[in-house]
MDAnalysis code that builds the backbone (N, CA, C; Angstrom):
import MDAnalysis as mda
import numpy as np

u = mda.Universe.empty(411, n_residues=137, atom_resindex=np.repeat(np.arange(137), 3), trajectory=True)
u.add_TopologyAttr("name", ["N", "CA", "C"] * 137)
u.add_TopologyAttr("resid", np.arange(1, 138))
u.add_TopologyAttr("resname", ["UNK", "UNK", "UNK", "UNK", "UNK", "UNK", "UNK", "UNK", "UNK", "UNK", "UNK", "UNK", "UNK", "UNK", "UNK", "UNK", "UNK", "UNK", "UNK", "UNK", "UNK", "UNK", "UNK", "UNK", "UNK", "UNK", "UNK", "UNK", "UNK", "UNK", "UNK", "UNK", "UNK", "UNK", "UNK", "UNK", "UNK", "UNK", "UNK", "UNK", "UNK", "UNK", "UNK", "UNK", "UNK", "UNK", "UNK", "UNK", "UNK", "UNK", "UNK", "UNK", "UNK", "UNK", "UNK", "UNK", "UNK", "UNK", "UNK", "UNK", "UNK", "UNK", "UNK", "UNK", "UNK", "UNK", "UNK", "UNK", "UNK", "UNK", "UNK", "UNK", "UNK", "UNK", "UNK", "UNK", "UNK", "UNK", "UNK", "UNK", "UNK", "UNK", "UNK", "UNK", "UNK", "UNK", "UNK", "UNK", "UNK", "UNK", "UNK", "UNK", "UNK", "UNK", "UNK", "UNK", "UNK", "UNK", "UNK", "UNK", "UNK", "UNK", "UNK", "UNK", "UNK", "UNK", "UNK", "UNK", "UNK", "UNK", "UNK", "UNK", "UNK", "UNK", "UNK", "UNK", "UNK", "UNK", "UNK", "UNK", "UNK", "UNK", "UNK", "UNK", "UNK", "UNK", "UNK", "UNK", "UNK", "UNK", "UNK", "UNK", "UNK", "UNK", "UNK", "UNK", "UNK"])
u.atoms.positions = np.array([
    [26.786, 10.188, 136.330],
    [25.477, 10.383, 135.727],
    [25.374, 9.494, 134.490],
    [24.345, 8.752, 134.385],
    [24.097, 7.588, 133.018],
    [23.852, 8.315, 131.378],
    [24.519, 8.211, 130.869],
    [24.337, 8.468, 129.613],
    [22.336, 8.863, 129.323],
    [21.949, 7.965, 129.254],
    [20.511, 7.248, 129.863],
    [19.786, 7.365, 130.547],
    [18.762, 8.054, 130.879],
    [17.830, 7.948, 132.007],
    [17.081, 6.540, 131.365],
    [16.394, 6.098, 132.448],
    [15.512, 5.031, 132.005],
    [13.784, 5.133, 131.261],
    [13.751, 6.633, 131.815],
    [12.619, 6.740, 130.903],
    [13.272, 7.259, 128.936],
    [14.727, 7.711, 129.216],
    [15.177, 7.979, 128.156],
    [14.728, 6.479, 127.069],
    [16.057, 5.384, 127.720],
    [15.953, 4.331, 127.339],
    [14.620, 3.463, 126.989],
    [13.614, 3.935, 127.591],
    [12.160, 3.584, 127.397],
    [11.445, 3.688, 126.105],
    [11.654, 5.175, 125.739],
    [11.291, 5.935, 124.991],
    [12.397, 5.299, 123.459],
    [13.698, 5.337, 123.534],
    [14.073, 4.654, 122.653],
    [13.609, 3.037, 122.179],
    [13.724, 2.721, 123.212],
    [13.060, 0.658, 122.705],
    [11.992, 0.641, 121.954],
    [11.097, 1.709, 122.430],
    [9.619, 2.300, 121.681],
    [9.676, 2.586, 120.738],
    [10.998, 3.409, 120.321],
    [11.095, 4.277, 118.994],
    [11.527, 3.091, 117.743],
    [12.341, 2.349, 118.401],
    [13.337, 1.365, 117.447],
    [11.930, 0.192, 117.249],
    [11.311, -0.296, 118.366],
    [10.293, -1.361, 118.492],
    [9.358, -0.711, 116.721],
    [8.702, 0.569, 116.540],
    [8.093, 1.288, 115.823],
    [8.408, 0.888, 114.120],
    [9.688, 0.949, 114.365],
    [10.301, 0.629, 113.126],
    [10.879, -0.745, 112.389],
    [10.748, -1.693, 113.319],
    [10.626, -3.072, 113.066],
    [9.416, -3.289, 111.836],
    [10.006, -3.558, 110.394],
    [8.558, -3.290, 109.668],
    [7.477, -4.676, 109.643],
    [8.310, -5.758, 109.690],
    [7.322, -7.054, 109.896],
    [6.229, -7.360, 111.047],
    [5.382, -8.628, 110.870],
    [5.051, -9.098, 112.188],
    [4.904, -10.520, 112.094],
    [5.087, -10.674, 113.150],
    [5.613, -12.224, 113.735],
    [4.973, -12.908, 115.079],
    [4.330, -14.245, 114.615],
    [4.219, -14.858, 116.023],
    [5.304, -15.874, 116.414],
    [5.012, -16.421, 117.417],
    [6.424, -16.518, 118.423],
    [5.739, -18.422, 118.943],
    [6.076, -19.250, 118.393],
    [5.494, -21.262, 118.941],
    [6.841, -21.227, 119.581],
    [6.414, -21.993, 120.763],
    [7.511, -22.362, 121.692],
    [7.174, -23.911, 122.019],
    [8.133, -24.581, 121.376],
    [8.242, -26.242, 121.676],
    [7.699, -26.850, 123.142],
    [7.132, -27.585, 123.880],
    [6.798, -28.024, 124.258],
    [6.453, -29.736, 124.345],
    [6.586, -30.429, 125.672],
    [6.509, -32.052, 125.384],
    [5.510, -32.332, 126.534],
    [5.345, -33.151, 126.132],
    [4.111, -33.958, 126.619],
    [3.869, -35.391, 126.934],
    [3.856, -35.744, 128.002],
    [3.575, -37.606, 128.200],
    [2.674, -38.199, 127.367],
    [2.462, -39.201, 126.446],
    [1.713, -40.210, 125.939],
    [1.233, -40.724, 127.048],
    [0.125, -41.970, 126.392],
    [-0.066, -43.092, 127.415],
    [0.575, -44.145, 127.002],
    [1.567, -44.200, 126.224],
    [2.371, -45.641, 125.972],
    [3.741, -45.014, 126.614],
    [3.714, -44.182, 127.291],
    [4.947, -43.659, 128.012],
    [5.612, -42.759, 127.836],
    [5.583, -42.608, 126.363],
    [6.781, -42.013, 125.510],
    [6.337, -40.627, 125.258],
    [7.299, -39.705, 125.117],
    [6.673, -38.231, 124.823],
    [6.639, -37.378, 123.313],
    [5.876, -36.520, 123.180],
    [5.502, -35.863, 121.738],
    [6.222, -34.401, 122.448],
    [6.352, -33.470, 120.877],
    [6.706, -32.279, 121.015],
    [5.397, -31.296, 120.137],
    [4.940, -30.471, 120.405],
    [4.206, -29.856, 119.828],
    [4.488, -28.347, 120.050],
    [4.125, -27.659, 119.416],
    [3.968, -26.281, 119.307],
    [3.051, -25.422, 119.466],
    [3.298, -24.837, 121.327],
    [2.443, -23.747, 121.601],
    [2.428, -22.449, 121.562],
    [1.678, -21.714, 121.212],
    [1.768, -20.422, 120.961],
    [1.818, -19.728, 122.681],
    [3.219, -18.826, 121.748],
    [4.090, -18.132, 123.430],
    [3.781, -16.210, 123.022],
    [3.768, -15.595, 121.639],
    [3.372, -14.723, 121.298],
    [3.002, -14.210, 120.288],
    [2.140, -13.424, 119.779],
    [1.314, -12.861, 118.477],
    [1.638, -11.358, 118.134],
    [1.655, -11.263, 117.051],
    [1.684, -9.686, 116.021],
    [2.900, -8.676, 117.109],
    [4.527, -9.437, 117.270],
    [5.194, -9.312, 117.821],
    [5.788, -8.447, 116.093],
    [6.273, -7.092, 116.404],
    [7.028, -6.348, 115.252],
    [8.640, -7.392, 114.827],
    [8.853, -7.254, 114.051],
    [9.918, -8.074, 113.726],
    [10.847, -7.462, 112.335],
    [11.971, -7.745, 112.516],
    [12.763, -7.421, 111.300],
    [13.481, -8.651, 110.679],
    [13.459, -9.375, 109.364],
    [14.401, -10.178, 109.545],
    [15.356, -10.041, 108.017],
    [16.551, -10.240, 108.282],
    [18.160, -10.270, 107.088],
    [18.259, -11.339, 107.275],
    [18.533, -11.728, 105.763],
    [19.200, -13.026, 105.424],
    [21.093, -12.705, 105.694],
    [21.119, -14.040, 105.988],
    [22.837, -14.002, 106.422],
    [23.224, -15.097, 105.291],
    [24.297, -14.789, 104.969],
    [25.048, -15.175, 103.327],
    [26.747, -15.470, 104.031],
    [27.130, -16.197, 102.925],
    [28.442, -16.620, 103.196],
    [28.637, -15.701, 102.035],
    [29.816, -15.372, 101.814],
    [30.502, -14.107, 100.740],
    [32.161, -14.425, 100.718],
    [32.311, -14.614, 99.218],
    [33.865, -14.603, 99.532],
    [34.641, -13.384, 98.999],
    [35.833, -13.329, 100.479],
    [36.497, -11.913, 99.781],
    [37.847, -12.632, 99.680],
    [37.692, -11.845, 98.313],
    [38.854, -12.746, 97.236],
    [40.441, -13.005, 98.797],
    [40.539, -13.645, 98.545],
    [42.173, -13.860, 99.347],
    [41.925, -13.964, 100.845],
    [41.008, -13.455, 101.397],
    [40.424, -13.786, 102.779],
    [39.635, -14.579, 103.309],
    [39.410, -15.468, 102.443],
    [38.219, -16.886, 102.675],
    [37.338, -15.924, 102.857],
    [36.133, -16.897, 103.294],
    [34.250, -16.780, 103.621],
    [34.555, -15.962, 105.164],
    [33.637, -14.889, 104.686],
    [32.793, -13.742, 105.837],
    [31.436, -14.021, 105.884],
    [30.837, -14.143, 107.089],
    [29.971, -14.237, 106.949],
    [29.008, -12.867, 107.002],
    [27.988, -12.403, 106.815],
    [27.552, -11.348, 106.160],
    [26.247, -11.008, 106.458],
    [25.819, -10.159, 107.165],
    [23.967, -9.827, 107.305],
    [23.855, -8.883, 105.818],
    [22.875, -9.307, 104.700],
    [22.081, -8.708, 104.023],
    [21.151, -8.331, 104.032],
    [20.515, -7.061, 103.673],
    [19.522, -6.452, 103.291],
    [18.254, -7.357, 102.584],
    [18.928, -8.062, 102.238],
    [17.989, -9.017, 100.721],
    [16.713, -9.103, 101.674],
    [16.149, -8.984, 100.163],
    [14.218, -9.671, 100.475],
    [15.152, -11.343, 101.213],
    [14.099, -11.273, 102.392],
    [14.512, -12.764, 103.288],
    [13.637, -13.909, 102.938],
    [12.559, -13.386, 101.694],
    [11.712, -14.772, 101.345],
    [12.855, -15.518, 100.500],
    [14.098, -14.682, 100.338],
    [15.013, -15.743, 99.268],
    [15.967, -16.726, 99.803],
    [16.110, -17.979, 99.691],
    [16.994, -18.941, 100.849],
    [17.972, -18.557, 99.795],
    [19.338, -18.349, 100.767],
    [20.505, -18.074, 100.311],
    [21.229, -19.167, 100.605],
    [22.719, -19.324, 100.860],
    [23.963, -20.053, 101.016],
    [23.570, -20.593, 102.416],
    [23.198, -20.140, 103.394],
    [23.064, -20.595, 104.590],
    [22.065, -21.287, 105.196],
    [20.904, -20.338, 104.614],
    [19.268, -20.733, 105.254],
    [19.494, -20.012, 106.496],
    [20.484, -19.226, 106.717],
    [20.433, -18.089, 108.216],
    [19.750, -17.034, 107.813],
    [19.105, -16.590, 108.969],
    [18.874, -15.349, 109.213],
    [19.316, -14.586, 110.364],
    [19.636, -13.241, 110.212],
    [19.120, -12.357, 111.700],
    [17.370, -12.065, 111.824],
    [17.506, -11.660, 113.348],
    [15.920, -11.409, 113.458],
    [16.243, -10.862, 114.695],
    [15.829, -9.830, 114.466],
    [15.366, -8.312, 115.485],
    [13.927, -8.322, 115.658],
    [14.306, -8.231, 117.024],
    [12.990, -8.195, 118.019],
    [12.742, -6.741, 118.955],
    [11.682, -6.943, 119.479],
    [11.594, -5.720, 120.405],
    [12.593, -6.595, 121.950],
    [13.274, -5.291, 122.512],
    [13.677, -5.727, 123.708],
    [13.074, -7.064, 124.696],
    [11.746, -6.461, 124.552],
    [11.413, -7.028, 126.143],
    [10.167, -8.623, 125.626],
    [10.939, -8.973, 124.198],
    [10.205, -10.160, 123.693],
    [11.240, -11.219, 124.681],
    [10.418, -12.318, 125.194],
    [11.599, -13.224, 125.388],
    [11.501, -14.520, 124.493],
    [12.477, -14.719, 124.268],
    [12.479, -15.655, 122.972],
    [13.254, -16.642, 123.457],
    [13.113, -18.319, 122.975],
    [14.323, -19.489, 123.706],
    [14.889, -20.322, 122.760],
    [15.904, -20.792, 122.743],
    [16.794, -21.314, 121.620],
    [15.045, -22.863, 121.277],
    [15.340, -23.080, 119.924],
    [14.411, -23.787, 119.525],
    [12.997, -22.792, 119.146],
    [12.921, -21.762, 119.744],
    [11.173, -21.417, 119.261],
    [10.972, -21.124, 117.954],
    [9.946, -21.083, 117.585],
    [9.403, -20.989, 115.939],
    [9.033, -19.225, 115.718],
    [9.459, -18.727, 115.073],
    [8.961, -17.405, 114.737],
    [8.631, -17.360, 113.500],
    [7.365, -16.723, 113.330],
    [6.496, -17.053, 111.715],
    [6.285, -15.934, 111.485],
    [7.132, -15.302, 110.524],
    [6.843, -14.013, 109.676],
    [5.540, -13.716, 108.937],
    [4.418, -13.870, 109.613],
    [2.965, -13.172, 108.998],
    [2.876, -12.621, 107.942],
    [3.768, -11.362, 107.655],
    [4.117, -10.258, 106.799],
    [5.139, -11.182, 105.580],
    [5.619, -11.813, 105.727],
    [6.386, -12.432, 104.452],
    [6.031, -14.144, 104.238],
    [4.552, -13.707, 104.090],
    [4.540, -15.589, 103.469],
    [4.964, -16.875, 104.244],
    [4.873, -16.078, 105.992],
    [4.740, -17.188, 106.826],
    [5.463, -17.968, 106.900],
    [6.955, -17.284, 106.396],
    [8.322, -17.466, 106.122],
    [8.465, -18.403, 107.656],
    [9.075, -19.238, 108.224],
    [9.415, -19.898, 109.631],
    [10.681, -20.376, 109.985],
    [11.407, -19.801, 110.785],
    [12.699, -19.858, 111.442],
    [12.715, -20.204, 112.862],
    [13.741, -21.246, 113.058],
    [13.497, -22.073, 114.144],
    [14.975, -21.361, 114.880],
    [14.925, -20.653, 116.147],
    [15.660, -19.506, 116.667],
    [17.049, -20.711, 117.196],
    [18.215, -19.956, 116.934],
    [19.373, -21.168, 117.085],
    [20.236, -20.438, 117.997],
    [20.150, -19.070, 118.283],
    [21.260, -18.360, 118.892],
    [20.247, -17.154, 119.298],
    [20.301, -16.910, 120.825],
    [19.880, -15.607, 121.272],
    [21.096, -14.927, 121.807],
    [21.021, -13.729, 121.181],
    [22.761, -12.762, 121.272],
    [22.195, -11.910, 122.535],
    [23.228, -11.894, 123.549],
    [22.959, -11.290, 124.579],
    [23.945, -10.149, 124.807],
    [23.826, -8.887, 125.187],
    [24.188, -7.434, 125.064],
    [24.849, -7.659, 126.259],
    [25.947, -6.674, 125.497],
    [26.678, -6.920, 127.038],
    [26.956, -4.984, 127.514],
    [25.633, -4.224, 126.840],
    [25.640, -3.000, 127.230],
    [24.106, -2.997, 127.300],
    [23.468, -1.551, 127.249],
    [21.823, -1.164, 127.303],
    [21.828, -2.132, 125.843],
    [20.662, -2.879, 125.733],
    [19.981, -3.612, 124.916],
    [18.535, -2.615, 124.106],
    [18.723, -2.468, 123.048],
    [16.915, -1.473, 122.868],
    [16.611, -2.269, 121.955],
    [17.004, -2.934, 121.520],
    [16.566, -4.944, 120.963],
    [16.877, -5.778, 120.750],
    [16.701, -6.725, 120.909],
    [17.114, -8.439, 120.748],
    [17.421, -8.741, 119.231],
    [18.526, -9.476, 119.616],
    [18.869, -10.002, 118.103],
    [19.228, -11.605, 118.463],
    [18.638, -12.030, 117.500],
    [18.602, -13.623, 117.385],
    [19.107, -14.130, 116.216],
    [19.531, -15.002, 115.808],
    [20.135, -15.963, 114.404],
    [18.616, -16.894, 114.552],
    [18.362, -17.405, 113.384],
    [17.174, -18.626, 112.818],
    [18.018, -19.320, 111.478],
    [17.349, -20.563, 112.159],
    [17.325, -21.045, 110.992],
    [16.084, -21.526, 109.872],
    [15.904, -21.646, 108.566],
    [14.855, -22.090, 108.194],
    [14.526, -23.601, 109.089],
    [12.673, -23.622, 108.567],
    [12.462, -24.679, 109.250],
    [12.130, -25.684, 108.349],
    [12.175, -26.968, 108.004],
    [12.133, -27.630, 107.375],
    [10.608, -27.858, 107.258],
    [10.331, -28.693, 106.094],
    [9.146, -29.580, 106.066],
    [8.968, -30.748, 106.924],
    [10.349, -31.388, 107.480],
    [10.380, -32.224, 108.359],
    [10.152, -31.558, 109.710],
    [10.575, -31.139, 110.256],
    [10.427, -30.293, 111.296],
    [8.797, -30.704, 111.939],
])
């Protein structure tokens, strides 16, 4: 018998999704043929007012054990040691290495997704690494 029913598990993704306090839309890279041959990348919108959580990730040293790396709490409008973040999503967002996620709720903060972490049990949300996005970008 599953720990889990699936309407159990339903009902949780819902509950955790609830409490994600940000919101976030979701540009997904895209290319395109020129007429001189050559191709452009632009940014199309893949999803909107998606709940979102995001921690800044910090390098930290513990004395005699070198650099840990570290998810903080911190307000995430602050660029730390890394320019990483985590970013919690609802489950059933699908997200692809490269997409743009724009924190609405924090000053349109923008992290360009570098790592999607994949569960290797029941998932009730996605967790991704970002990085800031540049002005070049």
């Amino acid at each position: 018998m599953p720990i889990l029913s699936a309407t159990d598990l339903a009902n949780l993704r819902a509950a955790l999704a609830d409490l994600l306090p940000d919101t976030c839309n979701i540009d997904r890279p895209t290319i395109t043929d020129d007429i001189a041959g050559g191709q452009s990348t632009a940014l199309t919108s893949f999803a909107t007012a998606v709940p979102v959580l995001v921690t800044s990730i910090r390098l930290r040293h513990s004395s005699g054990l070198g650099n840990d790396l570290l998810g903080t709490p911190e307000d995430p409008r602050r660029m730390l040691e890394s320019g990483r973040y985590n970013i919690t999503l609802p489950q059933d967002v699908l997200v692809e290495l490269n997409d743009v996620v724009t924190v609405t709720t924090l000053d349109d903060l923008k992290l360009r997704i570098i790592t999607v972490i994949v569960g290797e049990s029941l998932e009730v949300v996605k967790q991704c690494a970002g990085q800031l996005v540049s002005e070049e970008d």
